[in-house]
C-alpha positions as CSV (number, residue, x, y, z in Angstrom):
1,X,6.1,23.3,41.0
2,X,3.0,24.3,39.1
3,X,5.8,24.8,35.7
4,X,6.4,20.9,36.0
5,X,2.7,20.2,35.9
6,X,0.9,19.7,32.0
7,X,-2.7,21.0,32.1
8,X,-5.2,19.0,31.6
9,X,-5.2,19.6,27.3
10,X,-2.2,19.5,26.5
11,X,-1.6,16.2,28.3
12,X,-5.1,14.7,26.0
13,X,-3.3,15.9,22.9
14,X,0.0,14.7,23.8
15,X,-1.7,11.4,24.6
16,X,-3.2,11.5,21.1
17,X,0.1,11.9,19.2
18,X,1.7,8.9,21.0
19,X,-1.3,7.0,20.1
20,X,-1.4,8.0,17.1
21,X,2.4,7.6,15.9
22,X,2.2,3.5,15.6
23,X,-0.5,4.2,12.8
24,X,1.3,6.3,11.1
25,X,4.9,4.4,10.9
26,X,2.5,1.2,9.7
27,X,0.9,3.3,7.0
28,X,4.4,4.4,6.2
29,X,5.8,1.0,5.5
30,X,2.8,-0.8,4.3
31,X,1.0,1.9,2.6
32,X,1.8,4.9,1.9
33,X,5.3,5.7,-0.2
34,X,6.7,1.8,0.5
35,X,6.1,-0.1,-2.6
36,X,2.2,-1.5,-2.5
37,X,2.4,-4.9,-4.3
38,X,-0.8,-6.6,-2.8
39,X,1.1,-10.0,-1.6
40,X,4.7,-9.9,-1.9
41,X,5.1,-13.0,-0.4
42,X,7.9,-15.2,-1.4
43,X,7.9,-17.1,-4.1
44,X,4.5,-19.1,-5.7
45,X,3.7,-21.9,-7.4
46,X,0.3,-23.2,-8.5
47,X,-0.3,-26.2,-10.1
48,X,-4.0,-26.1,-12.3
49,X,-4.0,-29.0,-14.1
50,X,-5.8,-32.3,-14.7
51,X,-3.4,-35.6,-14.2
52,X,-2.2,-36.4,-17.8
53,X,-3.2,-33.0,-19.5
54,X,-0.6,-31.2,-21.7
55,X,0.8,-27.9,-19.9
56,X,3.1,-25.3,-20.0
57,X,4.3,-22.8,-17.0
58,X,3.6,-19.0,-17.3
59,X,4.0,-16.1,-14.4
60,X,1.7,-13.7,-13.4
61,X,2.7,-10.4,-11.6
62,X,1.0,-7.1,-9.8
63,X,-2.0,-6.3,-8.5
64,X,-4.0,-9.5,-8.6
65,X,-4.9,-12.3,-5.1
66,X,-2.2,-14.6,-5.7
67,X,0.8,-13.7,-8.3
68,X,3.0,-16.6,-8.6
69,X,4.0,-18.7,-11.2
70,X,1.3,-21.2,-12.9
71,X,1.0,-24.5,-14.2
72,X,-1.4,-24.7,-16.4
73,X,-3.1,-26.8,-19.6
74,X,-2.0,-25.6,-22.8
75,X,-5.4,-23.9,-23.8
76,X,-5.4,-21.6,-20.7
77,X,-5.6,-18.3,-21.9
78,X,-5.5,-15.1,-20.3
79,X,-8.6,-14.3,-19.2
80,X,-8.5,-17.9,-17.3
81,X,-4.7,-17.1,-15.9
82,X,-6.2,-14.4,-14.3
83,X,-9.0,-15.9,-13.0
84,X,-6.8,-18.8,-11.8
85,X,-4.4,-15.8,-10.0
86,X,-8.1,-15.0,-7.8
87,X,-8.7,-12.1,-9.7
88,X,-7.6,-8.7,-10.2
89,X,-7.3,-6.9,-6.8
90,X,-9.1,-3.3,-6.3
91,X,-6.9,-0.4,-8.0
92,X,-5.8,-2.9,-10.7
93,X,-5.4,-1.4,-13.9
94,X,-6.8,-3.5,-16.3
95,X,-6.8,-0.9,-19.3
96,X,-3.0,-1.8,-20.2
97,X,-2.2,-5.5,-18.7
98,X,1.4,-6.2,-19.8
99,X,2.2,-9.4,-21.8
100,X,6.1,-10.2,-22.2
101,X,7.5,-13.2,-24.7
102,X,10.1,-14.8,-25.3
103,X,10.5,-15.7,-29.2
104,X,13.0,-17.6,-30.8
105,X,14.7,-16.0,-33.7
106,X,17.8,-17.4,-36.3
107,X,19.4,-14.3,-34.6
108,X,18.8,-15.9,-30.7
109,X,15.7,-15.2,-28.1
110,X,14.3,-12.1,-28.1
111,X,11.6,-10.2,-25.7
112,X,8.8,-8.9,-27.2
113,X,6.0,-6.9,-25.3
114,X,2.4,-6.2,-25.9
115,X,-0.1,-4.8,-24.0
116,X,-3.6,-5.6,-23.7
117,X,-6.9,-4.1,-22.7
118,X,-9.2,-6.2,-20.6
119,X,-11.6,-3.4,-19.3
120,X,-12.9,-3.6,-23.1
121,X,-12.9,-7.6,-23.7
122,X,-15.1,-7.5,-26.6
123,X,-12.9,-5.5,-29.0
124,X,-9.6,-7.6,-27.9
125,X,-8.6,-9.7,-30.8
126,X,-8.4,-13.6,-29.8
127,X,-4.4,-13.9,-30.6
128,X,-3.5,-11.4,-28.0
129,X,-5.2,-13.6,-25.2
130,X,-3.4,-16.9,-26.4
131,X,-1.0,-18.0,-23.6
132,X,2.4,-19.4,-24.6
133,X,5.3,-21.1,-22.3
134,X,7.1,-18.7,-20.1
135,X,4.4,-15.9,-21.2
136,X,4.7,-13.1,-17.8
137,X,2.3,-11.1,-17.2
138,X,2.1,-8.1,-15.4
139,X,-1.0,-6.1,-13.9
140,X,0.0,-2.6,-12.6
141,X,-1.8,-0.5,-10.0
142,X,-4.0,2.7,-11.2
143,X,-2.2,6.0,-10.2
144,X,-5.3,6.5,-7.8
145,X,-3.8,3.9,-5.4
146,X,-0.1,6.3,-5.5
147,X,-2.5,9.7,-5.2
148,X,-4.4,7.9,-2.1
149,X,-1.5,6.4,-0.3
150,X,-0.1,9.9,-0.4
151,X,-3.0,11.4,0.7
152,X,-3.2,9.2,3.7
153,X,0.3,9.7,5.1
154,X,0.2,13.9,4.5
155,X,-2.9,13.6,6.3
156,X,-1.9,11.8,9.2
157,X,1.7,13.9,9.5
158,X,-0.8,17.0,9.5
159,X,-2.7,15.6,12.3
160,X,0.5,14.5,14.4
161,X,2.2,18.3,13.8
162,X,-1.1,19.9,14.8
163,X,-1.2,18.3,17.7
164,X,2.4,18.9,18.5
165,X,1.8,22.9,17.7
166,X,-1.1,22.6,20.3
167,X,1.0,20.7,22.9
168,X,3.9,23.6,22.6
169,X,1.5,26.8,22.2
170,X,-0.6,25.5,25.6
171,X,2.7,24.7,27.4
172,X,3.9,27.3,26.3
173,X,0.5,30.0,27.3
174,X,1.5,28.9,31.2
């Protein structure tokens, strides 16, 4: 009878790792090693525009409040898309902000990319913040955010197998 019976310890830590397994499955799928876009909702559409004003659609991507695509007037640049989008979210890495284009050419359409550095505005020449219709921009996460989230779920599975060792090794001491 007294084999069936868990002391006291190694119920608590048992107890703890059942508790404690919810948390880690969420930080799995929303954190963690899942893909971390901020609000990958379905699809957006914002409309910033006085009635009557010239405008042109553009997208913004990644790590900002509200990616979506934009309506916009014609003179919006960059800087303003962004504020528009709520703003960069924390980890954004604003150092190397993608810019794709679509150009026409005698040849067909072709893509072009450029990057841009908004963490030093000042030196950024005035063309490369121009907007133009169908621009896409795309704001990636710093490799802190991969580094942390991977932190975080190593940390937790070492908490979760601790407490598992302790579990067996009491059980186990009776």
């Amino acid at each position: 009878m007294n084999t069936l019976r868990l002391p006291l310890r190694a119920f608590a830590l048992l107890a703890l790792v059942a508790l404690s397994a919810p948390a880690v499955v969420a930080q799995l799928v929303t954190g963690g090693l899942a893909p971390t876009m901020p609000s990958a909702s379905a699809a957006s559409y914002f409309y910033v525009s006085k009635p009557g004003e010239l405008t042109m659609q553009v997208n913004i991507w990644g790590f900002v409040h509200n990616p979506g695509r934009y309506e916009v007037p014609t003179s919006t640049d960059l800087i303003q898309l962004v504020s528009y989008a709520g703003g960069p979210i924390q980890d954004a890495k604003l150092d190397e902000v993608k810019v794709t284009r679509f150009l026409k050419r005698e040849t067909g359409i072709s893509r072009g990319e450029f990057f841009v550095n908004l963490d030093e505005l000042s030196k950024v020449e005035q063309a490369k913040l121009t907007l133009y219709p169908g621009d896409t921009i795309y704001i990636e996460h710093t490799s802190w955010l991969s580094i942390r989230d991977a932190f975080a779920v190593f940390g937790s599975v070492a908490i979760i197998t601790t407490a598992v060792s302790q579990v067996i090794q009491v059980t186990r001491n009776k």
